[in-house]
Residue frames as qw, qx, qy, qz and C-alpha x, y, z in Angstrom:
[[0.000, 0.889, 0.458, 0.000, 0.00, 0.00, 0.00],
 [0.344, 0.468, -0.002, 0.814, 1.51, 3.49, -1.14],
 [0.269, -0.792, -0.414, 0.359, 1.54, 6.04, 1.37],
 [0.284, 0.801, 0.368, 0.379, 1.29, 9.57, 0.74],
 [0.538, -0.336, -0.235, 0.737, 3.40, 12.89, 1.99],
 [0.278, 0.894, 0.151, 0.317, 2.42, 16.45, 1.08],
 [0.544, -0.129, -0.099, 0.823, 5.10, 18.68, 0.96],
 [0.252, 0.837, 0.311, -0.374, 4.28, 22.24, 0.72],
 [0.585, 0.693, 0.159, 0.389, 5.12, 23.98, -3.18],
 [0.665, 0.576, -0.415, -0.232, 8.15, 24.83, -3.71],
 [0.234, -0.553, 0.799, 0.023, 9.59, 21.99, -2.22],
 [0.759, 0.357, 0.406, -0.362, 7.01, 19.59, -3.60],
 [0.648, 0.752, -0.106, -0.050, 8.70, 20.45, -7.10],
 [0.099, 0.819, -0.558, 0.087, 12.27, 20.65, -5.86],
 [0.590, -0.315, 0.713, -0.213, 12.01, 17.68, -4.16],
 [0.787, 0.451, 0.414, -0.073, 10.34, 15.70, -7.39],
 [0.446, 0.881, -0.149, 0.057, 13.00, 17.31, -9.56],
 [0.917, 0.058, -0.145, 0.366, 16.03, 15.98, -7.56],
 [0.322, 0.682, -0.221, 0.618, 17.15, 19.03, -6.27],
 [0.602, -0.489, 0.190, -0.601, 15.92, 18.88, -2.79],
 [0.378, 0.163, -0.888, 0.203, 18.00, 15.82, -1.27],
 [0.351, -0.044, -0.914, 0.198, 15.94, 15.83, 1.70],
 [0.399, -0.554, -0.438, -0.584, 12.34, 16.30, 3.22],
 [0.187, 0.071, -0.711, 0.674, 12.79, 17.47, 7.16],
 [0.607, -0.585, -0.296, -0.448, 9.90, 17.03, 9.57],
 [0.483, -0.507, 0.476, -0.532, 9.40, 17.27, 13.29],
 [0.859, -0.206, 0.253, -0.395, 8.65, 13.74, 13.45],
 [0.087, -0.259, 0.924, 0.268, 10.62, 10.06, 12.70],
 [0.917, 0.097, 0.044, -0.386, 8.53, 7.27, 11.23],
 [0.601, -0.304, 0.724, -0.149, 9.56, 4.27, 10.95],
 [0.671, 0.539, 0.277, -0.428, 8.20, 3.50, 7.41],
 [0.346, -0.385, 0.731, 0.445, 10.16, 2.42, 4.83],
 [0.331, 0.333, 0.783, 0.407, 9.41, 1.92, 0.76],
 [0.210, 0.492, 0.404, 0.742, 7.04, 3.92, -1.98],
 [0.140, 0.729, 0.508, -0.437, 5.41, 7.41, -0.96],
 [0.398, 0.762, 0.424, 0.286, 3.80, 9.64, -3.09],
 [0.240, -0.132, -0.085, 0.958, 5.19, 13.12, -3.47],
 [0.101, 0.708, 0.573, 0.401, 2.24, 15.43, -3.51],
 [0.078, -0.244, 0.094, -0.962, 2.08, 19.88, -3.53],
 [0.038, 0.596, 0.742, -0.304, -0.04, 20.81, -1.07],
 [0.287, 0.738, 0.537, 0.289, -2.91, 23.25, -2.22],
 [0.262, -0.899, -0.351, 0.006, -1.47, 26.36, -0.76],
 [0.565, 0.280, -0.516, 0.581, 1.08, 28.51, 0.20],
 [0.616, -0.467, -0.578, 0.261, 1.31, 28.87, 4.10],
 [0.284, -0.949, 0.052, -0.128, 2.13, 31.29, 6.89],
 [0.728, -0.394, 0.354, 0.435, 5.17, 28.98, 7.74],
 [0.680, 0.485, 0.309, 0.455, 5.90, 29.27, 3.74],
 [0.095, 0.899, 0.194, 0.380, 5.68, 32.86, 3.44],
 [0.357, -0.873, 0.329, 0.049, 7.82, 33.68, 6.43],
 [0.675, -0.206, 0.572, 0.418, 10.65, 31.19, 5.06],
 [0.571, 0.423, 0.351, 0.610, 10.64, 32.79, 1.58],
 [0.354, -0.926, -0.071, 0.112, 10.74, 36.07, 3.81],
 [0.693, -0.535, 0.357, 0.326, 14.60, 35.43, 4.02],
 [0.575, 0.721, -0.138, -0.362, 15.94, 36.66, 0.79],
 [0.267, -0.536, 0.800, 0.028, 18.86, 34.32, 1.11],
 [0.519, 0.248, 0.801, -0.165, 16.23, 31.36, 0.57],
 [0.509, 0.744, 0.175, -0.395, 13.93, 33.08, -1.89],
 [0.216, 0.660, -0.545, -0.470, 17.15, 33.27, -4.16],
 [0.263, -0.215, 0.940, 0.039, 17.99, 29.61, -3.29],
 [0.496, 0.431, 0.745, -0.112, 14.79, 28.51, -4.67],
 [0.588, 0.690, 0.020, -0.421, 13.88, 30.58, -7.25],
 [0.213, 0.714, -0.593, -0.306, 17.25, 30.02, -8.52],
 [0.261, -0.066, 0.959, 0.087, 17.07, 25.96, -8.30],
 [0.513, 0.630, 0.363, -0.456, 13.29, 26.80, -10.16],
 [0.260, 0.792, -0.294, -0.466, 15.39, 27.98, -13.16],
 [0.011, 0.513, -0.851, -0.114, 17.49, 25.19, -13.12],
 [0.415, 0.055, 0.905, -0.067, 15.20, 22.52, -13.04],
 [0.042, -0.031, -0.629, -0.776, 12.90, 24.32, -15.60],
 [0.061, -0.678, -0.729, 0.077, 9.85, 24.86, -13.34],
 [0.025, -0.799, -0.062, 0.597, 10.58, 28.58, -14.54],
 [0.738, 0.635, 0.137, 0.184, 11.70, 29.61, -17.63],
 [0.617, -0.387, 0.053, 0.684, 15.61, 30.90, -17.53],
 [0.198, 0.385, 0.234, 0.871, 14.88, 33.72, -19.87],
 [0.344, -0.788, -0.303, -0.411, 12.37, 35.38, -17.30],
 [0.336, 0.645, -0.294, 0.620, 13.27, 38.09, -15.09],
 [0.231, -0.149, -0.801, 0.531, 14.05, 37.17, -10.83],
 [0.411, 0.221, 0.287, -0.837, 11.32, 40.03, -9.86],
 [0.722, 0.140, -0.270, -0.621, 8.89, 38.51, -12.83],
 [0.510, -0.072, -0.837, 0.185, 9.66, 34.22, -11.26],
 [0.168, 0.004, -0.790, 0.589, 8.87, 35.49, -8.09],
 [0.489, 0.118, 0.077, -0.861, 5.65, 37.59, -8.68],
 [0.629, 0.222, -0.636, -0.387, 4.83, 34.17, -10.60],
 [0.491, -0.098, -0.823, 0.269, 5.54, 31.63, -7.92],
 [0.018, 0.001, 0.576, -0.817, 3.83, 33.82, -5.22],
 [0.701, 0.152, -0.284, -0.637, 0.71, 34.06, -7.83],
 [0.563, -0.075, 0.823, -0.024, 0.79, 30.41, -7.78],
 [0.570, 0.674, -0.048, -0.468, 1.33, 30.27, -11.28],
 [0.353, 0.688, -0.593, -0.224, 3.91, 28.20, -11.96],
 [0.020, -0.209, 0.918, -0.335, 3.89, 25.28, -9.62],
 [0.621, -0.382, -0.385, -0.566, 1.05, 22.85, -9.55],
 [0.094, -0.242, 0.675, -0.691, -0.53, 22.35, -6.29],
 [0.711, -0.046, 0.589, -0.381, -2.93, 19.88, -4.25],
 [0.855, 0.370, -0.228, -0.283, -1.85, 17.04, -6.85],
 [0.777, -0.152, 0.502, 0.348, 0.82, 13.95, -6.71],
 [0.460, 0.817, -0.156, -0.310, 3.93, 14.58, -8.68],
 [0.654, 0.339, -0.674, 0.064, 5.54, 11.36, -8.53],
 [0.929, -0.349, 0.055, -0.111, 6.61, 8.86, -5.94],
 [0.094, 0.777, -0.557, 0.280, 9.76, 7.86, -4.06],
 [0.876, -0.191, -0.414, 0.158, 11.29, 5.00, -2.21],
 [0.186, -0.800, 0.376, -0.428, 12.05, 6.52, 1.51],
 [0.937, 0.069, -0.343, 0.024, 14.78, 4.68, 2.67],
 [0.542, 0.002, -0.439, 0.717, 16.21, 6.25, 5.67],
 [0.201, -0.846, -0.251, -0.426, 15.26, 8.75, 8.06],
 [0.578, 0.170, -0.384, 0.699, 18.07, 10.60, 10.00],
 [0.226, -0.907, -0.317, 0.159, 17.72, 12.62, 13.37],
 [0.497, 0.729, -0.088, 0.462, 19.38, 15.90, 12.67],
 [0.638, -0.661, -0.059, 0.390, 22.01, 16.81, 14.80],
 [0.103, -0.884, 0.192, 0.414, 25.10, 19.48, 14.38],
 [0.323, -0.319, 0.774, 0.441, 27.22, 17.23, 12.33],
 [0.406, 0.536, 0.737, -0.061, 24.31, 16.17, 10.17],
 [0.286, 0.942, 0.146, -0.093, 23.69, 20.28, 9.15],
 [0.117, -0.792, 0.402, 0.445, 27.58, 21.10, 8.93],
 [0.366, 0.034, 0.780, 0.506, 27.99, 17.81, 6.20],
 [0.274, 0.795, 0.538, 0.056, 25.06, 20.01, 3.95],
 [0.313, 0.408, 0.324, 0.794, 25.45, 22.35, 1.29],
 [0.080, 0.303, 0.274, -0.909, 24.44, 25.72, 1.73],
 [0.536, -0.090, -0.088, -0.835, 21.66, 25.71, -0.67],
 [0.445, -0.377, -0.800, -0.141, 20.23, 22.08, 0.85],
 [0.187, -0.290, -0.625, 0.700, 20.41, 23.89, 4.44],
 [0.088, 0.074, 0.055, -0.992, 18.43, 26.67, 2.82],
 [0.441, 0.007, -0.694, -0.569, 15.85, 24.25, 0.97],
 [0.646, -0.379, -0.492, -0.444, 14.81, 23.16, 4.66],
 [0.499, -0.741, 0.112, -0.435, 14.36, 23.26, 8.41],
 [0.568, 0.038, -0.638, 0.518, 18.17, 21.55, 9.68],
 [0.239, -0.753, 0.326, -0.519, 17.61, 22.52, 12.94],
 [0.371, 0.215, -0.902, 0.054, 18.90, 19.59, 15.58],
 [0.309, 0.218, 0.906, -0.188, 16.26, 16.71, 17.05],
 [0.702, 0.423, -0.269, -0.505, 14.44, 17.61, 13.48],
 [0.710, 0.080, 0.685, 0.144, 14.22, 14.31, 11.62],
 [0.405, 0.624, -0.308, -0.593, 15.27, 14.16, 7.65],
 [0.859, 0.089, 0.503, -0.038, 13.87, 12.01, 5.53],
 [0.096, -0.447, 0.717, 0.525, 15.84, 10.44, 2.72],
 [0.847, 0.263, 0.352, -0.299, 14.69, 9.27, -0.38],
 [0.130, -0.349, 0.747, 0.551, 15.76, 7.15, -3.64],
 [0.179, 0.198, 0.853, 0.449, 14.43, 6.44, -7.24],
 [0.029, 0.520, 0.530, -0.669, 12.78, 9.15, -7.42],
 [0.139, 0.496, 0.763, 0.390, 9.92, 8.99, -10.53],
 [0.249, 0.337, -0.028, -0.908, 8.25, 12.61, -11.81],
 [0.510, 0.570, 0.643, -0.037, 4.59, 12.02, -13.30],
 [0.226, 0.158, 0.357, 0.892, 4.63, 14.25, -16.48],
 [0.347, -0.654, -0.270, -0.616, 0.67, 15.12, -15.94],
 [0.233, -0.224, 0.575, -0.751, 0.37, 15.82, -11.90],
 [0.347, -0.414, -0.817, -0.205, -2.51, 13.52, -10.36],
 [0.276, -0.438, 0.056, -0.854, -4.97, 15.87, -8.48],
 [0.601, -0.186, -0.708, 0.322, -5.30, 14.74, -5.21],
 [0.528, -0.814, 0.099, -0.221, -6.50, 15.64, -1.54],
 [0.449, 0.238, -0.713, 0.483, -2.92, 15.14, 0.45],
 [0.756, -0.572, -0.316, -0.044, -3.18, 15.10, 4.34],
 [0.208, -0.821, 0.438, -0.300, -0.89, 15.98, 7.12],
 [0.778, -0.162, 0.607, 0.000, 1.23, 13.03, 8.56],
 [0.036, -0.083, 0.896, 0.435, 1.88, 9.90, 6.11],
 [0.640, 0.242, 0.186, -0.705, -1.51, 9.44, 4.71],
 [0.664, 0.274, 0.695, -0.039, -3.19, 6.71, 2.26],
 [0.285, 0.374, -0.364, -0.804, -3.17, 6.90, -1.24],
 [0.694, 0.160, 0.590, -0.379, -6.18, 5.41, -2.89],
 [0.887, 0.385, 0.257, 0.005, -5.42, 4.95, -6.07],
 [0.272, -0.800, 0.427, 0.323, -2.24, 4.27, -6.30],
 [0.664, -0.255, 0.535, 0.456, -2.31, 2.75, -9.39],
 [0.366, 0.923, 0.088, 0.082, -3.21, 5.67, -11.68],
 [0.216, -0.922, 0.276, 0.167, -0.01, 7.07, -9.91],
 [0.477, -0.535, 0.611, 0.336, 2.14, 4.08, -11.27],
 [0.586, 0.606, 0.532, -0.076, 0.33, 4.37, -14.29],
 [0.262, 0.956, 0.128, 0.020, 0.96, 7.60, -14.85],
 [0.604, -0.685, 0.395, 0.101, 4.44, 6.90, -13.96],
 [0.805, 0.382, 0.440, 0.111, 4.81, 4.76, -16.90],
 [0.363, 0.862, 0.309, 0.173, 5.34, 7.70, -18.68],
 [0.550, -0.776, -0.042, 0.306, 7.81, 9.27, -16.06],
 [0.309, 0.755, -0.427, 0.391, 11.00, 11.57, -16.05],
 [0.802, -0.451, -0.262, 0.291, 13.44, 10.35, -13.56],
 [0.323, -0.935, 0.124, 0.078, 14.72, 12.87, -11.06],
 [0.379, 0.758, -0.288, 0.447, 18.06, 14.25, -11.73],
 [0.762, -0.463, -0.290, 0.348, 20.52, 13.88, -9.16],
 [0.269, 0.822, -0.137, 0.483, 22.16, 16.97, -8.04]]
């Protein structure tokens, strides 16, 4: 049975795009094998104050460019006015599916072996938990979807490896 993970947008994309090594949450699980990636429908208060930080804001937009969920001929002020619109990024849908296969509490050593733009891409702080994933499968059409907080159910998870069929595989970066 596939279990589900919303992430909120843009990590949803970054994360489904291989840029975004790892998905940090208050919590451990224990779980192990496929979950969906799915954007949630929104952007947040938490969002919004974390793309506050222009430091971040760059980091992302600028991995946006690079993965080609922007165009690289459009100008930083005209990406961002875009992604804040929620114009560029699709959202409450599954955009592929992973195989989580590790889940690491974060301690000091943990955030100093990270890059500056993974640290920026998400919430090292230490007794956080980051999850790891591998083989990580991009749907070309998104699969609208309700996502959930937590690990959730996905019910039809086999549109998702259907639609998979079809699939870009994430880029390692």
């Amino acid at each position: 049975m596939m279990r589900g993970l919303t992430l909120l947008q843009p990590y949803g994309t970054l994360k489904i795009k291989g840029i975004k090594l790892y998905e940090t949450r208050s919590w451990a699980t224990n779980y192990r094998g496929t979950v969906a990636i799915h954007a949630g429908a929104k952007l947040t208060r938490y969002m919004l104050y974390r793309i506050s930080d222009v430091a971040v804001l760059e980091h992302i937009i600028t991995a946006l460019i690079e993965c080609g969920a922007i165009p690289s001929d459009v100008h930083f002020g005209v990406a961002l006015s875009m992604f804040l619109n929620g114009e560029i990024l699709p959202t409450g849908a599954v955009l592929g599916y992973g195989n989580l296969v590790a889940c690491h509490r974060i301690d000091q050593a943990f955030i100093e072996g990270l890059s500056e733009r993974e640290r920026a891409l998400g919430y090292f702080i230490p007794g956080r938990y980051a999850w790891e994933f591998e083989d990580i499968v991009e749907l070309k059409h998104p699969l609208k979807m309700r996502g959930a907080q937590q690990l959730w159910t996905v019910k039809n998870e086999d549109e998702i490896y259907l639609r998979g069929d079809s699939c870009v595989k994430a880029a390692a970066h």
